[in-house]
N, C-alpha and C positions, 0 to 999 in steps of 0.2 A: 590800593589793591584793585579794586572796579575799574580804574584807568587802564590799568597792565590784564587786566585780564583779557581786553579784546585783539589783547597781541599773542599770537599762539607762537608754540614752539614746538619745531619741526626737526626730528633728531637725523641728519643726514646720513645716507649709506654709509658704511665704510667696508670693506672689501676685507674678507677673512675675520670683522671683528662683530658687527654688529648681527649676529647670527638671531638662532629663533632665543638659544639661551640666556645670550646677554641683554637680550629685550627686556625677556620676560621676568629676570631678577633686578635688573633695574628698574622697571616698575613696579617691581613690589618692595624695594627698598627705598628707594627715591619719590613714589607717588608717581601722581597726574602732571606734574607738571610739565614734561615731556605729551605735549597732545595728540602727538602723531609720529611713530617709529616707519624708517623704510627698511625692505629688505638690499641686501647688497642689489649692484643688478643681475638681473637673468639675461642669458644670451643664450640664440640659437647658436648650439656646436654640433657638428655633424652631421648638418642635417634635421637635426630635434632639438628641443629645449634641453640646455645642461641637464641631467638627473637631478645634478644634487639639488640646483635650482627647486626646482618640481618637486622636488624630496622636503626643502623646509619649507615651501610655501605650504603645503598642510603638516606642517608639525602641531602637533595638539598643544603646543606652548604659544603660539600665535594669538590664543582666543582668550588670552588674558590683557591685549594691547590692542591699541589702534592700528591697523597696517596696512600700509601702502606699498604694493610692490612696484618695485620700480625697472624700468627696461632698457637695454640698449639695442640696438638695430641700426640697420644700415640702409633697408630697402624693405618694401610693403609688403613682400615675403615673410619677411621675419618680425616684423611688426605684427602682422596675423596669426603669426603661429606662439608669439608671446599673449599677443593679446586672449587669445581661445585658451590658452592653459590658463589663466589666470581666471577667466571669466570659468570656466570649468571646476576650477577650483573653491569656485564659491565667493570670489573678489569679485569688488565693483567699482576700484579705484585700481587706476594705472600713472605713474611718473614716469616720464620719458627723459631719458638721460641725453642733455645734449650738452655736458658739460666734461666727462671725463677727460681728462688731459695725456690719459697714457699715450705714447705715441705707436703702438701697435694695434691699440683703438682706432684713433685719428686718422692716422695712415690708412684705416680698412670704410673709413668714411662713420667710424660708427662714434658715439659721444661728442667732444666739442665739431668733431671733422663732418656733423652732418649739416649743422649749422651755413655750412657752404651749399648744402646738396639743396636749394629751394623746390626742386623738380620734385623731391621725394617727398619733401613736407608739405606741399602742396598736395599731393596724393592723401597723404597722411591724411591732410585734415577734411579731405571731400570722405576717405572713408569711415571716418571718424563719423562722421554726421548723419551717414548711410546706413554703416553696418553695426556701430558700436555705440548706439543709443540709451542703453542701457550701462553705461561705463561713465565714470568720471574721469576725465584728465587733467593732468598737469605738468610743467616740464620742470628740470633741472638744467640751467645753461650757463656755461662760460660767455666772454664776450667774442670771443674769436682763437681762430687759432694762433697766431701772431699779431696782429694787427685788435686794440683795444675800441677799435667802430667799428667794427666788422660785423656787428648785428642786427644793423637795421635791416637788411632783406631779409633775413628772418624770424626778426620780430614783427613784419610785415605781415606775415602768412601767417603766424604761432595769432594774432592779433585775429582772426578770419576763423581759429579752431575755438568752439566750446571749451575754455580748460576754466580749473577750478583757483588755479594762481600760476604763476613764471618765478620760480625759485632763481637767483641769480647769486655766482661769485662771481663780483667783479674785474677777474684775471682774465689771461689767454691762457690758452694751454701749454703756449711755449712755458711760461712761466711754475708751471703745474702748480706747487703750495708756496713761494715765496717771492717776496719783491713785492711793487708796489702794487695797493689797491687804485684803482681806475674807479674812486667816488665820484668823479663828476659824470663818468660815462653812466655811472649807477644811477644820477639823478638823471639824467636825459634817459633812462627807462622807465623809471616812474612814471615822465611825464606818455612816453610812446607805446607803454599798454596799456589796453584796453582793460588787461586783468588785474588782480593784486598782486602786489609783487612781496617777494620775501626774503629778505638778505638772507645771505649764506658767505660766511669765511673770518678766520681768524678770532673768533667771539670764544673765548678760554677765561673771561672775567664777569660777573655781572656787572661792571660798570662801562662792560664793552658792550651789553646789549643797551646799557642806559643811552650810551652815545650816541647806536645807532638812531636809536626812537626819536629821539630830542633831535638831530640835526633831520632825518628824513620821518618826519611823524604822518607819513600815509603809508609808509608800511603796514602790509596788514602781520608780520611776524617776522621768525627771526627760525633759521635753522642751523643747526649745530651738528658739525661729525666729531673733528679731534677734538674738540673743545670738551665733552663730555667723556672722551676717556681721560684726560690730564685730568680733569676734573669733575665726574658723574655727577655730583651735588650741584651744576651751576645751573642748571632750567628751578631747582628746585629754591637755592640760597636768592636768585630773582624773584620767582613770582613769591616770597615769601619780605620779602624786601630784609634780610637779616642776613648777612656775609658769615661764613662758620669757620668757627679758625680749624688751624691745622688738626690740629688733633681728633674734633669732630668728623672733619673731612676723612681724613687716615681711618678710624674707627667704622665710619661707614660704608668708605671702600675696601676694609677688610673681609665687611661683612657678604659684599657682593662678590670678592674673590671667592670665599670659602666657600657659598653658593653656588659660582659659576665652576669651580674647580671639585668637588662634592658631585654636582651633577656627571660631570665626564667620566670622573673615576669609577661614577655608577655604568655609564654607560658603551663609555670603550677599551679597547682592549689592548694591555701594554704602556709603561711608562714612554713610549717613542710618542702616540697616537696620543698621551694626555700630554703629553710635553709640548707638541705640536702645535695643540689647542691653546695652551695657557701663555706662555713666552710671547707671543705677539700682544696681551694684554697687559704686557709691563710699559710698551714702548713709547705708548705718550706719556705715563708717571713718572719718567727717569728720572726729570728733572727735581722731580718732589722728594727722590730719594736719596739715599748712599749711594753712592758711585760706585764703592766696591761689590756692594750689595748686590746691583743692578747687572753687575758684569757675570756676578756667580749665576742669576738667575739665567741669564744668557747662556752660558756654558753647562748648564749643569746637565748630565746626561742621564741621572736618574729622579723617580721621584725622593727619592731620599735627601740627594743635594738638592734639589728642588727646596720641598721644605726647609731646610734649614737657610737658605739664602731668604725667603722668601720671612719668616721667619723674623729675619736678624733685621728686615725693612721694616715692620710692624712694629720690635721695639724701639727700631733707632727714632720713630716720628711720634710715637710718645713718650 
């Protein structure tokens, strides 16, 4: 346990899922062992920081977990005006997203597409030293946008900024979540930053974080997006060194349903606005469930069919 302990685990964004709610009952069902949650990212839209962005960085459910919000930007513009809401906010940690793979991103130069931009992240990192002394940083990054070496000039510069580690998935972004991992490129990062580095991708097993450690053991940790919704329990079934069967798992992912789903019902208005919320939170479980099950919860247009699909998953896995 003292071995594993100086490997933290970093719960990676995910977009519509890992909100202020799901943080904050996963940590009180699941423990510590999750050491550090990030918010989705924030972007400037319009002109201003997203609302809603702005809206759950101080949600009063935040102050129960570690959090790091995390940013995407295209240019020193909107780098500033992420950076000042957050520091305004009362944050002193920032992750820069230079990993997203959407191509709407990419294409506007923002997530894996900045990675190209060195002019900017040079910028970045003189302001960084200047103006945002009081800020911890750190990034999140692909290896490229097509091409898996494509990050030495910007590992060059990220190498030059203050950050606190280089979170890495070993893909491009053509690839976005599948196809092969680029481990050797992973280990030619180790050796090329200056910071810690911390895998990021496909880790949905505790014997897939054993692998990583054991083959690259200077990692300083291990961060997890899907991995933690197919399976909430794996930061914890790791640092705990005890695998839990199905049943255990199901039982305690019930319990964070009924909590994440409780919450909403408390506080929004209309089966459309709770539906909305919860149906994206089946979609990395599918696999673990009934298939016909999975399909009712997808269709179901009220909360009533809701429950009852929902339901008929709980008894089928015990």
């Amino acid at each position: 346990m003292e071995e594993k302990n100086k490997y933290l685990i970093y719960s990676a964004p995910v977009q519509g899922l890992t909100e202020p709610v799901w943080r904050h009952f996963h940590n009180k069902i699941y423990g510590d062992a999750v050491s550090v949650y990030h918010t989705p990212f924030m972007r400037v839209e319009r002109g201003e920081v997203r609302r809603r962005d702005a809206r759950d960085l101080r949600s009063d459910l935040n102050s129960t977990v570690t959090l790091v919000p995390q940013i995407i930007f295209r240019d020193l513009t909107e780098f500033r005006m992420l950076c000042d809401e957050i520091r305004h906010s009362g944050y002193r940690s920032v992750d820069m997203n230079m990993g997203c793979p959407y191509p709407p991103q990419v294409h506007h130069g923002r997530g894996a597409g900045l990675l190209l931009n060195t002019g900017v992240l040079k910028e970045v990192a003189s302001v960084i030293k200047e103006e945002y002394r009081d800020l911890t940083f750190s990034v999140k990054m692909r290896l490229g946008i097509n091409c898996p070496d494509a990050w030495h000039e910007a590992m060059a510069v990220m190498n030059t900024m203050p950050l606190h580690h280089v979170a890495v998935h070993p893909r491009t972004a053509r690839q976005q979540y599948s196809g092969e991992l680029f481990m050797d490129e992973f280990g030619k990062i180790l050796l090329a930053s200056s910071h810690p580095v911390i895998y990021n991708g496909d880790l949905t097993a505790p014997e897939h974080i054993d692998d990583v450690i054991s083959h690259y053991p200077d990692v300083a940790g291990v961060m997890i997006g899907r991995g933690l919704f197919s399976r909430p329990s794996l930061a914890e079934e790791w640092h705990s060194g005890m695998e839990w069967d199905v049943n255990r798992q199901m039982e305690a992912f019930g319990r964070l349903h009924e909590s994440v789903y409780r919450h909403y019902c408390d506080t929004l208005c209309g089966d459309a606005q709770i539906l909305g919320k919860m149906k994206p939170f089946w979609e990395y479980m599918a696999p673990n469930i009934d298939r016909k099950a999975y399909k009712d919860i997808k269709k179901a247009s009220s909360l009533r069919k809701y429950d009852d699909a929902v339901g008929r998953c709980v008894r089928i896995n015990h």
